[in-house]
KEKE-3310 file (N, C-alpha, C; in steps of 0.2 Angstrom, whole numbers, plus 5000, padded with zeros to 4 digits):
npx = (4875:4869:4853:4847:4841:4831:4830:4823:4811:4806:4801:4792:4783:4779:4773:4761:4755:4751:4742:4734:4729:4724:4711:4704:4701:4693:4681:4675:4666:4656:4653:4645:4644:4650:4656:4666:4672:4678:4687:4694:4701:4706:4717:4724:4730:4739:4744:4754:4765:4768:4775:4786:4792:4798:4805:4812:4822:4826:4836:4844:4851:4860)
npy = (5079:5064:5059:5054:5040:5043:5058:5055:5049:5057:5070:5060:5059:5072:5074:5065:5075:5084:5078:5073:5086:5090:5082:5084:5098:5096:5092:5102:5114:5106:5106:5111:5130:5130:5117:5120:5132:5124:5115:5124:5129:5119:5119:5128:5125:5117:5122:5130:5122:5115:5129:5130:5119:5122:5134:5127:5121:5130:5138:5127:5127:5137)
npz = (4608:4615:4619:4635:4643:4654:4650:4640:4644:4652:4642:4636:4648:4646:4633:4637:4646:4637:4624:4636:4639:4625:4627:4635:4632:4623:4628:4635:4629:4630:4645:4660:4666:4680:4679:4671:4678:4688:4684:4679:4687:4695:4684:4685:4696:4692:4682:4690:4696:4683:4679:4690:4689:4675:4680:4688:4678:4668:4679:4683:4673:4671)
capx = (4875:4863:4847:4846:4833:4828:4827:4818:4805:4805:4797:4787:4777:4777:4770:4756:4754:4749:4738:4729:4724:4719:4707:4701:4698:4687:4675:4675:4661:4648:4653:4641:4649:4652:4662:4671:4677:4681:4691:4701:4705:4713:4721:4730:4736:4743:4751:4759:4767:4771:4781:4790:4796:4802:4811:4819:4825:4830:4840:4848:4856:4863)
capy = (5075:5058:5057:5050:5038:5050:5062:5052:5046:5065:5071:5058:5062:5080:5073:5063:5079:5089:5074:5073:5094:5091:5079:5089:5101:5092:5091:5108:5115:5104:5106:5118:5134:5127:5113:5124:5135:5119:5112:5132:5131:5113:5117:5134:5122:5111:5129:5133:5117:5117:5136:5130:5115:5127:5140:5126:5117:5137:5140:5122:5128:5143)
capz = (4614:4613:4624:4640:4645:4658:4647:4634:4648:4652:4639:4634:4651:4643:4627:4638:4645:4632:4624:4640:4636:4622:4628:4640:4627:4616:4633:4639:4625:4634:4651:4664:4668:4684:4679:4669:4683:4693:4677:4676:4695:4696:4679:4687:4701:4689:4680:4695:4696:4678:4680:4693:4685:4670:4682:4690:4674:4667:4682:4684:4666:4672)
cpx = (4868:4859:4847:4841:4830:4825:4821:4812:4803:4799:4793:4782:4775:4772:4764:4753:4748:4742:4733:4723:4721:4713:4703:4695:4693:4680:4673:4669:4653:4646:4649:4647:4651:4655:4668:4676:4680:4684:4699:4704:4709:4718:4728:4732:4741:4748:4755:4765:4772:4777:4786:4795:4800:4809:4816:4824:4829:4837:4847:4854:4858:4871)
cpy = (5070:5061:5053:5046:5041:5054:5059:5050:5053:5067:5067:5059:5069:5078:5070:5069:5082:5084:5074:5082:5094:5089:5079:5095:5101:5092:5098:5113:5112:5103:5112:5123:5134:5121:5116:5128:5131:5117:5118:5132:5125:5114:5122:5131:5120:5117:5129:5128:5116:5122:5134:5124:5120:5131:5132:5123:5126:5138:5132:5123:5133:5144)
cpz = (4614:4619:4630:4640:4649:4653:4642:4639:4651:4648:4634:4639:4648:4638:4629:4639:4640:4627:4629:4641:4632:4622:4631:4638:4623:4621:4635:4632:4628:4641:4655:4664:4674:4685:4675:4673:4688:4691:4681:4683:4695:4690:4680:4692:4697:4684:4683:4698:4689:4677:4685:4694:4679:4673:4685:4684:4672:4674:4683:4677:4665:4675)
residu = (UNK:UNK:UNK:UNK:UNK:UNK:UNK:UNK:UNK:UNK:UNK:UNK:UNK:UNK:UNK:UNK:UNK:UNK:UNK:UNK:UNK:UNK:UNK:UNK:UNK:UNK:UNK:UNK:UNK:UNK:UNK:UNK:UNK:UNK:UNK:UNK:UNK:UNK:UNK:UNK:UNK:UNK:UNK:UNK:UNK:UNK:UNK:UNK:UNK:UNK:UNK:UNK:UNK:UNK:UNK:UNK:UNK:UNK:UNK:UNK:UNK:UNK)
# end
């Protein structure tokens, strides 16, 4: 089955994503420990958000 453009503009935010982690990562070595925990708390929002784009894409294919 070919790709949609949805689909294909889909996971290119996914691929920016991931890019922008790394990018993040490459900073986090020279960051206080207190922008560190202020980094890890907004990135668990952004988890929680992430998981529940998953479950719904999982259940939408059930």
């Amino acid at each position: 089955m070919p790709a949609t453009g949805e689909l294909i503009r889909a996971m290119n935010y996914v691929e920016d994503i991931t890019a922008t982690l790394r990018r993040i990562c490459l900073y986090i070595p020279s960051m206080s420990a207190e922008e560190r925990k202020r980094l890890a708390e907004s990135l668990k929002a952004a988890g929680g958000a992430l998981n529940a784009a998953v479950a719904d894409l999982e259940k939408a294919g059930q």
